[in-house]
BADOKOL-199295 format. One line per field, with one value per residue: residue number from 1; chain; x negated, y, z of N, C-alpha, C, O in turn. Coordinates in pm, 1 decimal. Example, Ala and Ser with C-alpha at 12.3 -4.5 7.8 and 13.67 -1.06 7.14 Angstrom:
% BADOKOL-199295
n <- [1	2]
chain <- [A	A]
n.px <- [-1319.0	-1285.0]
n.py <- [-569.0	-225.0]
n.pz <- [780.0	708.0]
ca.px <- [-1230.0	-1367.0]
ca.py <- [-450.0	-106.0]
ca.pz <- [780.0	714.0]
c.px <- [-1320.0	-1290.0]
c.py <- [-330.0	3.0]
c.pz <- [780.0	787.0]
o.px <- [-1423.6	-1340.9]
o.py <- [-331.9	113.8]
o.pz <- [846.5	803.9]
% end
This chain:
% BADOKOL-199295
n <- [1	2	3	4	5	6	7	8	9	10	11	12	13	14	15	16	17	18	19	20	21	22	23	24	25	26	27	28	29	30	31	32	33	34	35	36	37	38	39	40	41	42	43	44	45	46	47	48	49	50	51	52	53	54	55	56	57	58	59	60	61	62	63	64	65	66	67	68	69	70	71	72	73	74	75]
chain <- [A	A	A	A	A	A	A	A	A	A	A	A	A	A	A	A	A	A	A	A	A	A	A	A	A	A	A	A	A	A	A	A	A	A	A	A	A	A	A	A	A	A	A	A	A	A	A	A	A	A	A	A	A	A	A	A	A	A	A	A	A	A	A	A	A	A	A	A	A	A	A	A	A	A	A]
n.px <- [-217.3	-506.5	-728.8	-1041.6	-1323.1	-1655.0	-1951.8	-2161.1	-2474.8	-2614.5	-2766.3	-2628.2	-2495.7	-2689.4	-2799.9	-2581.6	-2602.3	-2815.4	-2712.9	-2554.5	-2498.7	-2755.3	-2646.5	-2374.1	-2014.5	-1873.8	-2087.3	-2229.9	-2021.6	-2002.4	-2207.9	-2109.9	-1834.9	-1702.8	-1525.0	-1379.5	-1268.3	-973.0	-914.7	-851.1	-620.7	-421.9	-353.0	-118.9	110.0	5.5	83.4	40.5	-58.6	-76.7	-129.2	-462.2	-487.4	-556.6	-828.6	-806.0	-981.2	-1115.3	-869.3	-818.9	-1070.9	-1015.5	-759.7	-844.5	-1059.0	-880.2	-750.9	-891.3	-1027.2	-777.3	-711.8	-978.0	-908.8	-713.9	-811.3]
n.py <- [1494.9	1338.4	1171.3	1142.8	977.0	1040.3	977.4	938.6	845.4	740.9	567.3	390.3	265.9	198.7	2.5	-203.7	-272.7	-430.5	-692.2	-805.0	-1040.1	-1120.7	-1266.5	-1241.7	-1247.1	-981.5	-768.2	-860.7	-799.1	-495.3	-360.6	-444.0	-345.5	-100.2	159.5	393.7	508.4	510.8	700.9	901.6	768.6	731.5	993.9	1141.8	1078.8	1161.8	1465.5	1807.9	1946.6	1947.6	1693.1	1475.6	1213.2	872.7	721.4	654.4	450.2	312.2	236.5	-8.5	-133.1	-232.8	-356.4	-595.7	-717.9	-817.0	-964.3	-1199.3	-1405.9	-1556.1	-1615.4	-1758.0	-1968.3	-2087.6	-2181.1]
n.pz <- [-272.1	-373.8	-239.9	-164.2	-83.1	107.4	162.6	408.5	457.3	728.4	1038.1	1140.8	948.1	763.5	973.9	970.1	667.9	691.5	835.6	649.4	443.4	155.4	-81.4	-61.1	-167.7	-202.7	-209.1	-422.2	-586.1	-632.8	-767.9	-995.3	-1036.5	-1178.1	-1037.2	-1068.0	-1266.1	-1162.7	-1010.1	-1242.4	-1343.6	-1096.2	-1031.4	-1160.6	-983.8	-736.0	-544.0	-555.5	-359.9	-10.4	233.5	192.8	38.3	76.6	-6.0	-363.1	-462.8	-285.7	-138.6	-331.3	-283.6	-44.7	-110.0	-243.6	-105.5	28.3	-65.7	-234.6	-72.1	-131.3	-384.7	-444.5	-287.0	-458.5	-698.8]
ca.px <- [-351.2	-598.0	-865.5	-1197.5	-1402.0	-1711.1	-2023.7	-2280.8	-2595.2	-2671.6	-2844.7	-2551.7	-2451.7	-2779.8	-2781.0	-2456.5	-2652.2	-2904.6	-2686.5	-2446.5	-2620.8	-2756.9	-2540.6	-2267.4	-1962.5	-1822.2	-2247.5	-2287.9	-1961.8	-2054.4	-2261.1	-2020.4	-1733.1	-1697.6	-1335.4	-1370.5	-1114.1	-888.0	-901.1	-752.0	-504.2	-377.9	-362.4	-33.8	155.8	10.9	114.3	-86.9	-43.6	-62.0	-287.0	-545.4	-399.7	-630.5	-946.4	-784.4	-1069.7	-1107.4	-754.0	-802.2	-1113.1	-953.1	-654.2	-948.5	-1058.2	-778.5	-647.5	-991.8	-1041.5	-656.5	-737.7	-1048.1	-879.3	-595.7	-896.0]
ca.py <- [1518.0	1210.0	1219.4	1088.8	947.5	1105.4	860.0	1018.5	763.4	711.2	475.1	307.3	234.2	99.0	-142.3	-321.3	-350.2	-554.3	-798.4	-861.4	-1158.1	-1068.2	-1358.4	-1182.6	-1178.5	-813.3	-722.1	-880.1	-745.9	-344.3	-284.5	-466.7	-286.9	50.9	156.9	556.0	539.6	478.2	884.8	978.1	649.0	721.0	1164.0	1183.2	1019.2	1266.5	1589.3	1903.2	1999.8	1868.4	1621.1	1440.6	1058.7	761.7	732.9	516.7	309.1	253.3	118.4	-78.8	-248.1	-318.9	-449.2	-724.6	-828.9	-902.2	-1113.9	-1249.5	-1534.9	-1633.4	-1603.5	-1862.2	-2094.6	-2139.8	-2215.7]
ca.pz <- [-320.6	-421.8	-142.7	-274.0	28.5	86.2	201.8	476.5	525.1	868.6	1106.6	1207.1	800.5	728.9	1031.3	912.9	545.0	745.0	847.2	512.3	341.7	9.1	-154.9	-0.5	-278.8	-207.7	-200.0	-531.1	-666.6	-621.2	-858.8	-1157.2	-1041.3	-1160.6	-1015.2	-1091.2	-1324.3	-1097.6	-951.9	-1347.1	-1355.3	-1000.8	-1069.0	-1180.8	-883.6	-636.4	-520.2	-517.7	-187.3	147.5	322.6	118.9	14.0	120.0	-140.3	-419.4	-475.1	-119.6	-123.1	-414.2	-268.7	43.6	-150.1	-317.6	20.4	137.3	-220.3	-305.5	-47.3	-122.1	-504.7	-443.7	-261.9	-548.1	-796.3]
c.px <- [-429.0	-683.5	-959.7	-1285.2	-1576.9	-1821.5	-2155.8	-2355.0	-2636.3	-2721.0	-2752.9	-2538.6	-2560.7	-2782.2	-2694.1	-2530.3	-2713.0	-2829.8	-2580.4	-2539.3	-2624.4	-2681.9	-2425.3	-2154.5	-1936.2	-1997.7	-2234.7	-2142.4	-1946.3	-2084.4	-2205.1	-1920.0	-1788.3	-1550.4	-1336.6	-1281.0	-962.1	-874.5	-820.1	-612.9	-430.6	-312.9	-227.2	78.3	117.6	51.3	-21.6	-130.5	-14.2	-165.3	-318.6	-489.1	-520.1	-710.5	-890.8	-840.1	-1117.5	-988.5	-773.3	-955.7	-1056.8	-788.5	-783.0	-1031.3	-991.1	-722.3	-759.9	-994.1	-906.4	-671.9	-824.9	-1015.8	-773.4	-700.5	-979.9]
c.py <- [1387.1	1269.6	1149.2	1108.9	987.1	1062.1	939.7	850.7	813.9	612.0	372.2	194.2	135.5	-31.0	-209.8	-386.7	-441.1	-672.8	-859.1	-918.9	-1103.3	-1166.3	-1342.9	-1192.3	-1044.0	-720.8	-747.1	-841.7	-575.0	-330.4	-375.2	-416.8	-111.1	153.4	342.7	573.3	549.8	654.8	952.6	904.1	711.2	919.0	1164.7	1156.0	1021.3	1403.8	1695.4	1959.2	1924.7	1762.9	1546.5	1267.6	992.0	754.2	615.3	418.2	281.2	171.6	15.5	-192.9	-305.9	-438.0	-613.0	-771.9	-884.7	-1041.1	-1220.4	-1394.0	-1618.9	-1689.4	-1764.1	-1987.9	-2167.6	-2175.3	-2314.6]
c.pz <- [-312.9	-323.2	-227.6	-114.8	-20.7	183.8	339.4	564.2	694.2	929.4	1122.4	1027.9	803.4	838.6	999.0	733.3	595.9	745.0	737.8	421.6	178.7	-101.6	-124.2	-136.1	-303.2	-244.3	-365.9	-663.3	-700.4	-746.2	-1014.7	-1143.7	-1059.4	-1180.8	-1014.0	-1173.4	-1275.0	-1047.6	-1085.5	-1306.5	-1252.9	-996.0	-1046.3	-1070.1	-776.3	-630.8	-496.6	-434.4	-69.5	159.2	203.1	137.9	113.8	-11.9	-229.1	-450.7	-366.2	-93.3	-191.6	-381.6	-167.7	22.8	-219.6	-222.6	77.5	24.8	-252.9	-239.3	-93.0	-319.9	-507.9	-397.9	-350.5	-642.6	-764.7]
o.px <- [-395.0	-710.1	-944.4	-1305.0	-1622.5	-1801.8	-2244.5	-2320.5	-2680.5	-2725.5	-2797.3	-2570.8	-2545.1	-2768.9	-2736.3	-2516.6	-2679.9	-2863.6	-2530.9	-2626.0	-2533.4	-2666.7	-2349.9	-2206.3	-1968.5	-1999.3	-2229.9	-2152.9	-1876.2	-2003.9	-2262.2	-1861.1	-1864.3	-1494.0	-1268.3	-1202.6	-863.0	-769.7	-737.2	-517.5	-339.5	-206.0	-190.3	159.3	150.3	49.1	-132.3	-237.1	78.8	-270.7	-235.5	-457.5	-566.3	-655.1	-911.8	-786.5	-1187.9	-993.2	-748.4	-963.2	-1037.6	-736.9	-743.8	-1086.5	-1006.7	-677.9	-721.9	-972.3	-916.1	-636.7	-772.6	-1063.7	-743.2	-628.9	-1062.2]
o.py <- [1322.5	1389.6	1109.2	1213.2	973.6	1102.3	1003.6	782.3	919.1	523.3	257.4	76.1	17.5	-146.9	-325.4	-500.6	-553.7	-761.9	-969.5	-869.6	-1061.3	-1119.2	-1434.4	-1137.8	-989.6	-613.8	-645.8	-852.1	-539.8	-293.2	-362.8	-422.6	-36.9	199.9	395.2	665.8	587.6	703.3	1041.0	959.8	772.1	935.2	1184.2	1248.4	934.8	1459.9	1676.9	2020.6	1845.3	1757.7	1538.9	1218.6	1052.2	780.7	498.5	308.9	180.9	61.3	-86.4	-304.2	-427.2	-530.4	-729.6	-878.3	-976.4	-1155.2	-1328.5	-1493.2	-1741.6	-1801.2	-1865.9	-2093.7	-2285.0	-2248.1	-2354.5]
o.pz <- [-213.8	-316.7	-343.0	-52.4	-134.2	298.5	282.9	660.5	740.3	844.2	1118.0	1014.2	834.9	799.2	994.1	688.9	558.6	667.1	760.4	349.5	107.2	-214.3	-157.4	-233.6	-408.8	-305.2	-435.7	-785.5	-795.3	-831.5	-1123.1	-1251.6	-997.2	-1279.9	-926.1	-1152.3	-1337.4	-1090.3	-1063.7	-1252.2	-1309.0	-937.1	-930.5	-1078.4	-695.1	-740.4	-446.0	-431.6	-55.0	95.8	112.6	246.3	210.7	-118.6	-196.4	-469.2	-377.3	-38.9	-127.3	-433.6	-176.1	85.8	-214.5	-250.8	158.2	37.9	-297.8	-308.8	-94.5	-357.6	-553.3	-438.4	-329.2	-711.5	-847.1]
% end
């Protein structure tokens, strides 16, 4: 089953926005990424039953933090 992560604002959340600089790249790459397609793309290559996967666009940003600084330093 495709999980799909599921966001609950709290006190703690917002204190970490405080401190992530607003020139941040991952900050200023949000709102141009729009990775929802990824829940059809990813569909067929789950099962319908049993525990809930890992949120694919949760994987897929943590796969682009981890490639991005290695990406910048080859450029």
């Amino acid at each position: 089953m495709v999980g799909k992560r599921k966001f609950i604002k709290n006190c703690l959340s917002q204190a970490v926005e405080d401190y992530i600089p607003k020139q941040n790249l991952y900050r200023r790459l949000k709102p141009l990424l729009d990775l929802t397609f990824l829940y059809k793309a990813v569909a067929p290559y789950y099962g319908k039953c049993g525990q809930k996967s890992v949120d694919p666009v949760v994987f897929f940003k943590l796969q682009l933090v981890v490639s991005c600084p290695f990406i910048r330093k080859m450029s």
